[in-house]
C-alpha positions in Angstrom: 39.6 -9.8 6.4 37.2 -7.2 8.0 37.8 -4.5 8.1 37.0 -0.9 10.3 37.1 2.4 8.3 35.4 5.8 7.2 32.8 5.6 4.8 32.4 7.0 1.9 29.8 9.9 1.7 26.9 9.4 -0.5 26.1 11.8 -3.4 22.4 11.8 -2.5 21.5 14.0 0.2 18.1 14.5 3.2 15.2 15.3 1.2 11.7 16.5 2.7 8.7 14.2 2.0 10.9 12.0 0.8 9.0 8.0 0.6 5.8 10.0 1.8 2.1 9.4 0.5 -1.6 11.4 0.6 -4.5 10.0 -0.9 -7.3 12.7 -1.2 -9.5 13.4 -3.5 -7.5 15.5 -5.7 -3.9 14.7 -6.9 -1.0 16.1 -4.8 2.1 16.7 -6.8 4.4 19.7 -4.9 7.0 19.1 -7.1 8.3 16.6 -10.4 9.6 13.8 -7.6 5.8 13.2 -7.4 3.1 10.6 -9.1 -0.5 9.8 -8.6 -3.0 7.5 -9.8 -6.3 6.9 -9.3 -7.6 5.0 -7.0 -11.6 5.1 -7.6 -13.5 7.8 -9.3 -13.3 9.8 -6.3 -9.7 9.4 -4.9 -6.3 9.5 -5.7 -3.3 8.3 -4.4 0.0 10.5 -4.6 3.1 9.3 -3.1 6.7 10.6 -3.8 8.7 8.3 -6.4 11.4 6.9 -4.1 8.1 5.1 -2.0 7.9 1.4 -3.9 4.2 0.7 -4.7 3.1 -2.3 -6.3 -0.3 -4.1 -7.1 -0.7 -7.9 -5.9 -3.3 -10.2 -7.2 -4.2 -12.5 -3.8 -7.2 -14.7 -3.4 -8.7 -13.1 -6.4 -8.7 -10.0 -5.0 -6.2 -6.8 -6.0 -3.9 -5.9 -2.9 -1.8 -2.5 -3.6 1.1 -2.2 -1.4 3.2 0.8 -0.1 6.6 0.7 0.8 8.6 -2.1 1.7 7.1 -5.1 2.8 9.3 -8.5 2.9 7.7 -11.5 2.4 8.7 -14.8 4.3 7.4 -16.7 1.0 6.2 -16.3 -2.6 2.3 -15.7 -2.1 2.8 -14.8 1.4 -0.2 -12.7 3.2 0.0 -9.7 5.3 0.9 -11.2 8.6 4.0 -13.6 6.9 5.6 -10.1 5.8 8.1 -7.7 7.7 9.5 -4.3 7.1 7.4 -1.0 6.8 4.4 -0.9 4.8 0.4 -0.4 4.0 -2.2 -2.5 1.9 -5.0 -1.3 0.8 -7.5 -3.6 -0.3 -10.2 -1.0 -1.5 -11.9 0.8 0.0 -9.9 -0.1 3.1 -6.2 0.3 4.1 -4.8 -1.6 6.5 -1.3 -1.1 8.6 2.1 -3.0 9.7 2.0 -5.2 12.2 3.2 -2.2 14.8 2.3 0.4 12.4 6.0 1.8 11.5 4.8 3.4 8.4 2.7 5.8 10.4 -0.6 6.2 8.9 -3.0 9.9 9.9 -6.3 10.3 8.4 -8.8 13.0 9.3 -12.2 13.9 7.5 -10.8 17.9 6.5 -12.5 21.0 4.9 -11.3 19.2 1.6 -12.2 16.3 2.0 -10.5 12.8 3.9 -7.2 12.7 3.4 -4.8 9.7 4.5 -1.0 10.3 4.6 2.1 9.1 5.8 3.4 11.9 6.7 2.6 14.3 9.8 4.0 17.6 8.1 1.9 17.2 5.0 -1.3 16.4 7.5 -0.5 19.7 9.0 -0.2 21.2 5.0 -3.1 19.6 3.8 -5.6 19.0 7.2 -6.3 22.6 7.7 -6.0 22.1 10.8 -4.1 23.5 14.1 -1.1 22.3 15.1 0.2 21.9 18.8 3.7 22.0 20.0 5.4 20.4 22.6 8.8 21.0 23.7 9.5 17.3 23.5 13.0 16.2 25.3 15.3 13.3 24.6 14.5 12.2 27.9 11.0 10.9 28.8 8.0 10.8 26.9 9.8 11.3 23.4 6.8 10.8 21.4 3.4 12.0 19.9 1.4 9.4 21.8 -0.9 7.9 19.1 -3.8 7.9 18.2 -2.8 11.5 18.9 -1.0 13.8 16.9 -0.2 17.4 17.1 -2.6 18.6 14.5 -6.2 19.6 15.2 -8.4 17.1 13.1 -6.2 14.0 12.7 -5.4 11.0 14.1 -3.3 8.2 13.9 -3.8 4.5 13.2 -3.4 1.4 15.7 -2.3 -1.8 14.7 -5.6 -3.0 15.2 -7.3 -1.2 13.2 -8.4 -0.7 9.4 -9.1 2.7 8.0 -12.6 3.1 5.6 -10.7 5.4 2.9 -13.9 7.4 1.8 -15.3 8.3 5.2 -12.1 8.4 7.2 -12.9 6.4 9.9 -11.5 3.1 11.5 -13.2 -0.4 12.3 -11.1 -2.9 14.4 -9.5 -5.9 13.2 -8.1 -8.9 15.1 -4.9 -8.9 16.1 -2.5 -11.5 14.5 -0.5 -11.6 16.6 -0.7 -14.7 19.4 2.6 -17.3 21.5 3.3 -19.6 19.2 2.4 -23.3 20.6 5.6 -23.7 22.5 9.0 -22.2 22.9 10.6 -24.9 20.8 8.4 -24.3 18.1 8.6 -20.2 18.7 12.5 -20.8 18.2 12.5 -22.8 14.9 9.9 -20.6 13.4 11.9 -17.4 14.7 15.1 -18.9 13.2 13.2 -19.6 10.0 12.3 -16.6 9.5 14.6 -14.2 9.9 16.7 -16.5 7.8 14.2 -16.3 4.7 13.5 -12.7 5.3 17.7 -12.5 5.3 17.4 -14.6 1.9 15.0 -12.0 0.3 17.8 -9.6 0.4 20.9 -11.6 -1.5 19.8 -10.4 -5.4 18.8 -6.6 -4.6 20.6 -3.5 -5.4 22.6 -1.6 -3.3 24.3 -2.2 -0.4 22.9 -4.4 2.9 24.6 -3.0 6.5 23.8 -4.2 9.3 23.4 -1.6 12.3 25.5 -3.5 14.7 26.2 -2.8 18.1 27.1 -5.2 21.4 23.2 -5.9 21.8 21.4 -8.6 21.7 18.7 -7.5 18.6 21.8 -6.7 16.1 23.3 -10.1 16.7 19.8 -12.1 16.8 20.0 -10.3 13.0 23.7 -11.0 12.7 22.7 -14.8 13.6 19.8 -14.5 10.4 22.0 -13.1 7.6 25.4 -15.1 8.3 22.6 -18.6 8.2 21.2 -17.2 4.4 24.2 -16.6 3.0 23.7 -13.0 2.3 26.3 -10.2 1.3 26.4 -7.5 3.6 28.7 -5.2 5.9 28.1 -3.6 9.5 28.2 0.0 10.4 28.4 1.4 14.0 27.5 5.2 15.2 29.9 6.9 17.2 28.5 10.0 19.0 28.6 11.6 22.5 26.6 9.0 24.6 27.0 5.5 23.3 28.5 3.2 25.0 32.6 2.4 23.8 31.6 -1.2 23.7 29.3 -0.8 21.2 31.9 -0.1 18.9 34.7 -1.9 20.6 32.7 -5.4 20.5 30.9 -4.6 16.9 34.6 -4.2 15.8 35.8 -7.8 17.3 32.5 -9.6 16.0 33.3 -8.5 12.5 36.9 -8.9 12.7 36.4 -12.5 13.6 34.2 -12.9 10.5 35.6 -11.5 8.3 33.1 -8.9 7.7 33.7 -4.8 6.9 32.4 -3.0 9.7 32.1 1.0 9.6 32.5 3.3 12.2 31.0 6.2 11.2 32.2 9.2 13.7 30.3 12.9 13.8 31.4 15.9 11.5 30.7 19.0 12.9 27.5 20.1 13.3 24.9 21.5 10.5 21.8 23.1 11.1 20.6 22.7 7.4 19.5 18.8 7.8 17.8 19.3 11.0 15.6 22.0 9.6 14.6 19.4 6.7 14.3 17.2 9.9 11.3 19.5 11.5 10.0 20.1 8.0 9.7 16.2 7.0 8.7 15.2 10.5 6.7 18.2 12.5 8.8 17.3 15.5 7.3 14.6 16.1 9.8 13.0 18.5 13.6 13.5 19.5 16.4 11.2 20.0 19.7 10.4 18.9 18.8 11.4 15.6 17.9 15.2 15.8 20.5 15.5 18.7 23.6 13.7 17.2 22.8 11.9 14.2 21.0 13.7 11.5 22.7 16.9 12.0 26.5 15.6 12.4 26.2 13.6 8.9 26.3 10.4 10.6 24.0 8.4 7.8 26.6 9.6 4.8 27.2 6.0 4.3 23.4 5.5 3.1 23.1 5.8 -0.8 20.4 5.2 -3.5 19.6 1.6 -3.0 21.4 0.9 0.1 19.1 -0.8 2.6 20.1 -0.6 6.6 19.3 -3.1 8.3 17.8 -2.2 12.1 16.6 -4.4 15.2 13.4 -2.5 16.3 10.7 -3.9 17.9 12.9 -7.0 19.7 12.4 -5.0 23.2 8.5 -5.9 22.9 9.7 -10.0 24.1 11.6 -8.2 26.9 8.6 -6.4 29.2 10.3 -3.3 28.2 7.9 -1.3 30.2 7.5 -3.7 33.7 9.7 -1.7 35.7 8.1 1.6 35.0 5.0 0.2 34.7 5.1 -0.8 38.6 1.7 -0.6 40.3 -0.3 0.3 37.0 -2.5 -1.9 34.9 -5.8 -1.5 32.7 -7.5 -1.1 35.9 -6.2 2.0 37.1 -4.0 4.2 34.4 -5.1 7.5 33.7 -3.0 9.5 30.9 -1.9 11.7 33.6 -0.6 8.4 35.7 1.3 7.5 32.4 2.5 10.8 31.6 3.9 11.1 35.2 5.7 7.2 34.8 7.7 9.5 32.2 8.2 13.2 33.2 8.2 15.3 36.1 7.0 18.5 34.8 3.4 19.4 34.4 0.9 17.5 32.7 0.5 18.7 28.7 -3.2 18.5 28.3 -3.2 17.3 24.6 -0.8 14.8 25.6 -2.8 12.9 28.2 -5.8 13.5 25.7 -4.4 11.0 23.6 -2.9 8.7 26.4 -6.8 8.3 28.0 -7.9 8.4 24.0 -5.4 5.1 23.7 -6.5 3.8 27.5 -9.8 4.1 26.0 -9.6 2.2 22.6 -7.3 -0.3 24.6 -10.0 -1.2 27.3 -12.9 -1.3 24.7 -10.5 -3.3 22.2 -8.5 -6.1 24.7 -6.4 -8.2 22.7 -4.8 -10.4 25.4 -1.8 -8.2 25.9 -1.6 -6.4 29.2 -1.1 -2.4 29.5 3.3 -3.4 29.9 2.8 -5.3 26.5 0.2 -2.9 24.7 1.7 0.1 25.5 4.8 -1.5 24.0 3.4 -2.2 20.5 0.8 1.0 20.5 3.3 3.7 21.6 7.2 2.3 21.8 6.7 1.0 18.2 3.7 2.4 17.0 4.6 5.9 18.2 8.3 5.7 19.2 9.6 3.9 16.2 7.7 4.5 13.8 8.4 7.9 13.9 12.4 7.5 14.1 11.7 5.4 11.3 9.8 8.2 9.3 12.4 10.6 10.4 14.9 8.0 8.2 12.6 8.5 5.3 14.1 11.6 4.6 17.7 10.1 3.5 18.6 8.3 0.9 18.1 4.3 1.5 15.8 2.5 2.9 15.2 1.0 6.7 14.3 -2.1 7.2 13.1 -3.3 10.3 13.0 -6.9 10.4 11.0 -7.6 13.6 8.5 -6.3 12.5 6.7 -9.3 11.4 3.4 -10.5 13.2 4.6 -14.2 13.7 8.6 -12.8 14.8 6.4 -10.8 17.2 4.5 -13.9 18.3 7.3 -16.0 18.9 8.8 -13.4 21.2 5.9 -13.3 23.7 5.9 -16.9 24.2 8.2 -17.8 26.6 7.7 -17.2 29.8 8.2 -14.0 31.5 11.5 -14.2 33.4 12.4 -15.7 30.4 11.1 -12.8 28.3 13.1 -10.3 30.5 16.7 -12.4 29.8 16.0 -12.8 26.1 16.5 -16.3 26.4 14.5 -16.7 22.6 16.7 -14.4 20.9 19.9 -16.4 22.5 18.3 -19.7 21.5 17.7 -18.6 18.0 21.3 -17.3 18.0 22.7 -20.3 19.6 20.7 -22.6 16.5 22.1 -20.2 13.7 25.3 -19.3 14.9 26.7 -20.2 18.3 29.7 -18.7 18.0 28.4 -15.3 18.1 27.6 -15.8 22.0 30.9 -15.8 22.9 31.0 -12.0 22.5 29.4 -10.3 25.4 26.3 -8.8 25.2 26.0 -4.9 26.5 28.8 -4.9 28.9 28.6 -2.4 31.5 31.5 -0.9 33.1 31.4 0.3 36.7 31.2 4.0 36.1 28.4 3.5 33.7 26.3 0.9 36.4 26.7 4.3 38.9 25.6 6.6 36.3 22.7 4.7 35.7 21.8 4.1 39.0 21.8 7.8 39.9 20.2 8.5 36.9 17.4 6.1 38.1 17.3 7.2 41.6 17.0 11.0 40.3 14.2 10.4 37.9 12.2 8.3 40.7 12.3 11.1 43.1 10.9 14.0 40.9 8.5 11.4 39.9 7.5 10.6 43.3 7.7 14.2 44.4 5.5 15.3 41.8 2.6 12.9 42.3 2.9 14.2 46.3 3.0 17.8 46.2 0.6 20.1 45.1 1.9 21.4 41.4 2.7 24.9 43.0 4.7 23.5 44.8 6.5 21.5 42.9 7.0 25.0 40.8 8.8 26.8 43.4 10.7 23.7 44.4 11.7 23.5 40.7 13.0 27.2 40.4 
């Protein structure tokens, strides 16, 4: 029977730099957690010990890999792997298909210096560093290829990064609609079934992060088909929606499966110091608000993996309703910034926004700005700095999405068909059709208002704002 409970708390606490890398020329080893090994006569490459690296041979050529890639199947290549990860094939390192092991490099007084980790950029760059106050609400992120330290950037997805000079090249983009919807359904079930099946012999325990959405049970769907062992875990804090938890509970009931609730303890400002450290405020959500600081990923131990449903929303036009009016043609960085927040443009901000319009228009890759900025910012910025913020706990993350041809078979059906999920239902409906009997993100009548208000308010102070003159806008605001 299934079964909803507390969690045991694990032993193994947040750690700063935790799964974290630099490669520079000389070896970086803050503390006895550390390694490093050569990498050519000139660099090195240091990475804390919890970060799995491994050396492929492919094609006759030596791949190293860092962090967790999954591959579909033995031999597999780079764009038939999911999860979080970087290869370099000397001298060259490539990223992720969305980039959710963040990668900054900069050419510094000491040399180039590549790392995962925005905080050690900051220690190690030399350079500046510019805060901004960034709010749950609206543009949550460090827009990449931005960051907030003078001197270094951040990779896109299509690009590869030249090691000794620190500079990028463009690659081409793997990621292209699979020849029909039929055959993007098959190949989606497929492989989130094999990449399910990778996880049956490993240490630890699998959960599932499962809430009344659609990307948890399109996952759900993948791991009941393989067979594999794992339980569900739900997080309760001020905000989410009772049905999450309500509907996660009834799914897992009905199989059979263990589903955690795992509720807020009271509130610690320790962890979310370690936060800031490990991550340079980078972004803010849930997890610096609620999560990290109430305890709320004590179920987590050494060799747990949690398994999470980013990067689904980029088959559902995530971004065509605030998008309205805007394409390639016409954006500004100060146009986007305003899409997102009503007070007063951030300079360095809308730097990097026209820095990414830039690349974007000199780079096109078939997408359009509602589907780029998706990919380049909502995963590549978005995400993949929630997932670095994960880094710091015990555990791993794995995002399963995040897999060039899962991303190809969600932008091939059509549009309105994009914005329904029909693909994800599909795939459900061939894996496990009994899952669709559950509802999908119920919304009660107080919480349709809410949002509607919510809606109307944020439209107005954008609208205001791009009307009046600022000073305006400043005396209306106090």
């Amino acid at each position: 029977m299934g079964e909803t409970g507390r969690v045991l708390i694990s032993d193994a606490g947040p750690r700063a730099h935790r799964h974290q890398f630099v490669i520079s020329r000389q070896p970086f080893l803050p503390d006895e957690d550390w390694t490093s090994q050569a990498l050519s006569n000139e660099f090195h490459l240091s990475h804390q010990r919890d970060l799995p690296v491994q050396v492929l041979e492919q094609d006759g050529r030596s791949v190293m890999l860092l962090g967790h890639a999954f591959a579909l199947a033995p031999g597999a290549g780079p764009d038939e792997m999911a999860g979080r990860f970087a290869r370099i094939e000397w001298p060259y390192l490539y990223p992720d298909p969305s980039v959710l092991l963040p990668i900054h490099y900069g050419d510094t007084p000491g040399g180039p210096l590549v790392t995962s980790s925005p905080s050690l950029a900051a220690r190690l760059g030399g350079g500046a560093v510019t805060s901004r106050g960034i709010a749950w609400s609206g543009l949550n992120w460090t827009p990449p290829p931005g960051t907030a330290v003078a001197g270094i950037a951040r990779l896109m997805r299509d690009q590869r990064l030249a090691i000794p000079t620190a500079t990028v090249e463009r690659v081409e983009c793997p990621i292209r609609p699979a020849a029909s919807v039929t055959a993007a359904r098959d190949g989606m079930a497929a492989d989130l079934t094999a990449l399910a099946g990778t996880l049956k012999d490993r240490p630890g325990t699998t959960y599932l992060a499962l809430t009344a959405g659609l990307d948890s049970r399109t996952l759900l769907a993948g791991l009941l088909a393989a067979g594999t062992r794992f339980e569900c875990v739900t997080q309760s804090f001020d905000g989410v929606n009772p049905a999450d938890i309500e509907i996660a509970g009834r799914i897992s009931r009905h199989l059979g499966i263990r589903h955690h609730v795992v509720g807020p303890e009271a509130f610690d400002e320790a962890p979310l110091r370690l936060w800031r450290e490990h991550g340079l405020k980078s972004y803010s959500d849930a997890d610096d608000a609620y999560l990290i600081p109430q305890n709320q990923y004590r179920f987590l131990g050494e060799g747990d993996l949690l398994v999470r449903g980013g990067c689904f929303e980029f088959g559902r036009r995530f971004y065509a309703s605030r998008f309205t009016g805007l394409d390639f043609g016409n954006a500004t960085g100060t146009a986007l910034w305003s899409r997102f927040e009503a007070a007063a443009p951030h300079p360095p901000t809308v730097a990097a926004l026209d820095a990414w319009l830039d690349w974007r228009r000199g780079h096109a890759d078939g997408f359009d700005l509602v589907d780029s900025f998706y990919l380049d910012q909502r995963a590549g910025g978005w995400l993949a700095s929630v997932e670095h913020g994960l880094d710091m706990l015990p555990g791993h993350s794995f995002p399963m999405a995040n897999c060039s041809r899962i991303l190809s078979a969600l932008i091939t059906p059509a549009e309105a068909d994009r914005a329904d999920g029909r693909l994800q239902r599909d795939v459900i409906r061939l894996l496990e059709p009994g899952l669709l009997r559950f509802p999908v993100n119920p919304v009660g009548f107080g919480e349709r208002a809410t949002r509607v208000l919510h809606r109307t308010r944020d439209g107005i102070k954008r609208r205001i704002k791009r009307v009046l003159p600022e000073a305006m806008v400043r005396r209306l605001r106090r």
